[in-house]
ZAMARGU-4260 file (C-alpha; in steps of 0.2 Angstrom, whole numbers, plus 5000, padded with zeros to 4 digits):
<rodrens>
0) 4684/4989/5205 | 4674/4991/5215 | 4666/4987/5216 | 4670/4991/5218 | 4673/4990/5214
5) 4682/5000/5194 | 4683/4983/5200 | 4684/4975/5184 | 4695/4984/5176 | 4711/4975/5189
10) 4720/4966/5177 | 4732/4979/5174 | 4733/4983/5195 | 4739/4962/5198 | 4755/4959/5186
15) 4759/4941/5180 | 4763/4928/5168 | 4753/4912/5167 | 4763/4900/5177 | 4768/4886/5162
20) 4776/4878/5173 | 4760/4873/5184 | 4754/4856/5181 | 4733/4860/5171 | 4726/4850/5186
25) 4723/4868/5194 | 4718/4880/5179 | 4699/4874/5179 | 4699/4879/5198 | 4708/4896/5191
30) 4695/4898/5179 | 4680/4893/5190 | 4689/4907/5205 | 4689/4922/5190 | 4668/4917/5185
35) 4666/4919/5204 | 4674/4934/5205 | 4665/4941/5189 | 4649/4938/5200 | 4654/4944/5216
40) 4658/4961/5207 | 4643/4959/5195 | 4631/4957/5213 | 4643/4970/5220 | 4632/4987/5214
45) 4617/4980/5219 | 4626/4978/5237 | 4632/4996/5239 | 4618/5003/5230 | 4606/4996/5245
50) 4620/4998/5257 | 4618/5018/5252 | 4602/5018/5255 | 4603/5015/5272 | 4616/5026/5276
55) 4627/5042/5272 | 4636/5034/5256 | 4651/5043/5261 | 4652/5036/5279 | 4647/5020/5271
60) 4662/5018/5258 | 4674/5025/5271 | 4672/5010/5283 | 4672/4997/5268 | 4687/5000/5260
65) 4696/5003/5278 | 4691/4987/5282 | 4696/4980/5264 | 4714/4990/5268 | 4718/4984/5284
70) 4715/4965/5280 | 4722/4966/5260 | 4738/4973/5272 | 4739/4959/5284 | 4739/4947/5273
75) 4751/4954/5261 | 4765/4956/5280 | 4759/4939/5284 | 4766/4932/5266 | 4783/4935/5273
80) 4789/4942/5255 | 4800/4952/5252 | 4795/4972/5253 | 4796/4984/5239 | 4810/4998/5241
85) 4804/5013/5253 | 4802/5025/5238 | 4790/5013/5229 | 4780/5009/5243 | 4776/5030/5245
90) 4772/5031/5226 | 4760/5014/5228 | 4753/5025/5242 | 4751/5040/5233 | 4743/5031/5215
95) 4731/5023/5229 | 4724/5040/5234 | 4718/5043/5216 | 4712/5024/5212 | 4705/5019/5231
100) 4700/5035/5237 | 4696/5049/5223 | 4689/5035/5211 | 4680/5028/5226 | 4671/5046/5231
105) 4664/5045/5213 | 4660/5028/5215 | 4648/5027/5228 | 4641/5045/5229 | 4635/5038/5209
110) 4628/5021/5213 | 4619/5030/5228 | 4612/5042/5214 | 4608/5032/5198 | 4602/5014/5196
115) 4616/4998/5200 | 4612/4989/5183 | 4617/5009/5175 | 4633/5008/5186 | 4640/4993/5182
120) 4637/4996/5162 | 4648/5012/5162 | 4660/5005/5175 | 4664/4989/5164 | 4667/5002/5147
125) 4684/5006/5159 | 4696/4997/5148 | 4690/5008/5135 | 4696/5022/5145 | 4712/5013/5150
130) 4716/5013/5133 | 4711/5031/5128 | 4723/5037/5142 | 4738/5023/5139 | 4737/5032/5121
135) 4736/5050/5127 | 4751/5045/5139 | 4761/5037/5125 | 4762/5021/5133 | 4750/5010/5123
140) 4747/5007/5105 | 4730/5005/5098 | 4729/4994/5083 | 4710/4996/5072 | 4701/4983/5083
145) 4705/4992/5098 | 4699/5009/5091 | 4682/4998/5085 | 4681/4991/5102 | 4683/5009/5112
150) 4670/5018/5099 | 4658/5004/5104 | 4660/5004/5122 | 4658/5022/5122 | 4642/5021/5110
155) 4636/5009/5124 | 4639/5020/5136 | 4629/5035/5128 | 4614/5023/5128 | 4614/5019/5144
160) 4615/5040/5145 | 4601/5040/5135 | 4590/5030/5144 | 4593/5039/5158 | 4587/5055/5149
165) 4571/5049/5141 | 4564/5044/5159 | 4565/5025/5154 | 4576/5022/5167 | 4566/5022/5184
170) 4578/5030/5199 | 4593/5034/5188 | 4600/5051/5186 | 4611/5059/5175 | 4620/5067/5190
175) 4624/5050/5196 | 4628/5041/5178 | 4641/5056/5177 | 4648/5051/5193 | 4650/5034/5189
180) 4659/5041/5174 | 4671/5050/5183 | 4675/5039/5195 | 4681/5027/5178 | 4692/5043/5171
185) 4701/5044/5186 | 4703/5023/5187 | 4710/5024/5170 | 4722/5036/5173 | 4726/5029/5190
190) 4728/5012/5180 | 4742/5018/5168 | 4751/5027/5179 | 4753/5011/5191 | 4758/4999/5174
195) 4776/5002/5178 | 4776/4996/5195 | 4765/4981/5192 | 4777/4975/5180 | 4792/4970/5196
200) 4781/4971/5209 | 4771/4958/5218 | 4753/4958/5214 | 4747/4958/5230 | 4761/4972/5240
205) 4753/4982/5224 | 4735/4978/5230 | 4738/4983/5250 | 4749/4998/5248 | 4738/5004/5234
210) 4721/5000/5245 | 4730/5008/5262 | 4734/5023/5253 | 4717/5026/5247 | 4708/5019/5264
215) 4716/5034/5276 | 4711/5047/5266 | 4694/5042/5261 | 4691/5038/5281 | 4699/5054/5284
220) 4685/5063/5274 | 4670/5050/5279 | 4676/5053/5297 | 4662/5067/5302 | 4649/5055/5291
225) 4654/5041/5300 | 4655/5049/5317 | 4635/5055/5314 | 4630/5038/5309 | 4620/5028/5322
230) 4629/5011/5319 | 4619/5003/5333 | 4602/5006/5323 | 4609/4999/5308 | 4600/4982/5302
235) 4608/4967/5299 | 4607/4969/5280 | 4616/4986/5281 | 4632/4976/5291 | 4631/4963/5277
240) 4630/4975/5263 | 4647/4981/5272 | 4654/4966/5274 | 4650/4958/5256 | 4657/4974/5248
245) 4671/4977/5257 | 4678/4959/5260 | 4671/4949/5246 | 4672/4963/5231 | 4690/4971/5237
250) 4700/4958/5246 | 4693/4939/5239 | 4689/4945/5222 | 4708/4953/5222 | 4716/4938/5230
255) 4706/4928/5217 | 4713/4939/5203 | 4728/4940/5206 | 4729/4922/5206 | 4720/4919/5190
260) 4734/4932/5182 | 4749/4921/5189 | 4741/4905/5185 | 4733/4907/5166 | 4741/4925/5162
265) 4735/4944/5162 | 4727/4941/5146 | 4715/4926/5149 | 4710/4931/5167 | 4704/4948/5159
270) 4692/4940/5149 | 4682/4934/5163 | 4678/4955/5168 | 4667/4954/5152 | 4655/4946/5161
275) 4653/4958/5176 | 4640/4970/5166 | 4628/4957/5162 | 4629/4950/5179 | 4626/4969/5185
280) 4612/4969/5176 | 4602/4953/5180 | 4608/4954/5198 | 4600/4973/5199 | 4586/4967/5193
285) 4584/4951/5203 | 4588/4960/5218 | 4584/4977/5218 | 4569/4975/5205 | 4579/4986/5191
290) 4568/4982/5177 | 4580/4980/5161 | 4578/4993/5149 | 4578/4994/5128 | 4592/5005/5130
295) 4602/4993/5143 | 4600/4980/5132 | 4610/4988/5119 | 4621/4998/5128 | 4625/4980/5136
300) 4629/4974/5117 | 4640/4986/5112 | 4651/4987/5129 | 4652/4968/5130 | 4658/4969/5111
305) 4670/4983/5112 | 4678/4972/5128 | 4680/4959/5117 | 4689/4969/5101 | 4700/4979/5114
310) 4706/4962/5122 | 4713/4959/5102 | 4732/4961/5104 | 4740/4973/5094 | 4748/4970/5077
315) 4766/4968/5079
</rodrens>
């Protein structure tokens, strides 16, 4: 999600039903895993946004989420499951260019332009997208709580916006907020059309092939980034930055995930991505000095609520 991260918005990427039959003794340890994973992706835009600052964001992203493809893919051979048909594993490859590669252009190019406590607010309103394009797509039903809850996140959204516009926002940009944006449009759509897949096949072949088939093509197109890059004068931080963000925030986090949506059930486990933006906030500003604005505040409000309404199931 990027955190990528898009990060948070992964519940509907990892299929599952809580496991009933697994003794409680574990589901506190679920539970604890899925608020470590809300942190790890909350702390995840301050990461890359002072990862970009060091170098090419481009070249910076394509080595990250190569790295985060070619481990998610060894582990999911060294699971010894069974693989998905031929035909499926191409399509999972092809959806993965849109949702690890396209979404992650828009992700990292916007961090590097606008401030990380900015990006995480508009990345965490993406449920509110999911379901604007599951409904366009005739695939999702919206009750009246949903409708509440997407009008909300949106409204929070065009604070953040706003702030951005009256100058109250330090580094941010509009140009950089928009990109953030778009990279959410195309993990909604991304989300939908991978839905029918998610619901036979495993959670984690779904995460590799998906995060393969986004890695070649974004390395592809970082290549002459990554090429110009002097990697032997990059710091310490910068190689941590890397790491954190392309081991912790797109292979633990997802493991972690996934887990929680086969332990406690899809439903539940997406509860825990409500508290990404307020860890994006405080973690920007603890980190990176982003100093919380009016307009964060209430943009916060009303994205954390409209989560909360569009998590209502709908009226049967």
């Amino acid at each position: 999600m990027g955190s990528s991260a898009g990060d948070a918005a992964t519940e509907s990427i990892l299929p599952g039903r809580a496991d009933t039959a697994r003794p409680g003794g574990g589901v506190w340890l679920t539970d604890a895993s899925l608020v470590l994973v809300a942190i790890i992706w909350g702390v995840n835009f301050s990461v890359v946004k002072f990862g970009t600052s060091l170098i090419d964001p481009l070249a910076y992203n394509g080595v990250r989420v190569l790295l985060a493809g070619v481990l998610l893919f060894a582990i999911a051979m060294a699971s010894r499951a069974p693989l998905p048909p031929a035909r499926e594993i191409a399509i999972l490859l092809a959806l993965g260019v849109l949702g690890n590669g396209v979404y992650q252009v828009f992700f990292v190019e916007g961090v590097a332009r606008t401030r990380a406590s900015d990006a995480g607010l508009v990345i965490a309103a993406s449920p509110a997208f999911i379901a604007i394009v599951g409904r366009m797509l005739g695939v999702e039903r919206i009750n009246r709580r949903g409708v509440m809850g997407i009008v909300m996140s949106i409204g929070g959204i065009a604070f953040v916006v706003l702030g951005t516009t009256n100058g109250t926002a330090g580094d941010a940009t509009i140009i950089g907020d928009l990109l953030v944006l778009l990279g959410s449009l195309c993990w909604a759509f991304y989300t939908v059309l991978l839905k029918p897949y998610t619901e036979h096949l495993s959670g984690l072949h779904v995460a590799a092939f998906t995060m393969v088939g986004g890695a070649v093509p974004l390395f592809l197109l970082a290549f002459t980034r990554i090429a110009a890059t002097n990697w032997a004068q990059l710091p310490v931080k910068g190689w941590s930055a890397i790491l954190y963000s392309g081991i912790f925030a797109l292979v633990v986090a997802y493991l972690f995930w996934y887990r929680g949506v086969r332990v406690i059930g899809p439903t539940r486990t997406a509860m825990y991505s409500n508290l990404q933006p307020v860890v994006a906030v405080l973690m920007a500003w603890w980190l990176l000095g982003e100093q919380p604005t009016w307009w964060q505040g209430v943009g916060t409000g009303c994205i954390v609520g409209g989560l909360l309404l569009t998590r209502v199931p709908v009226d049967t």
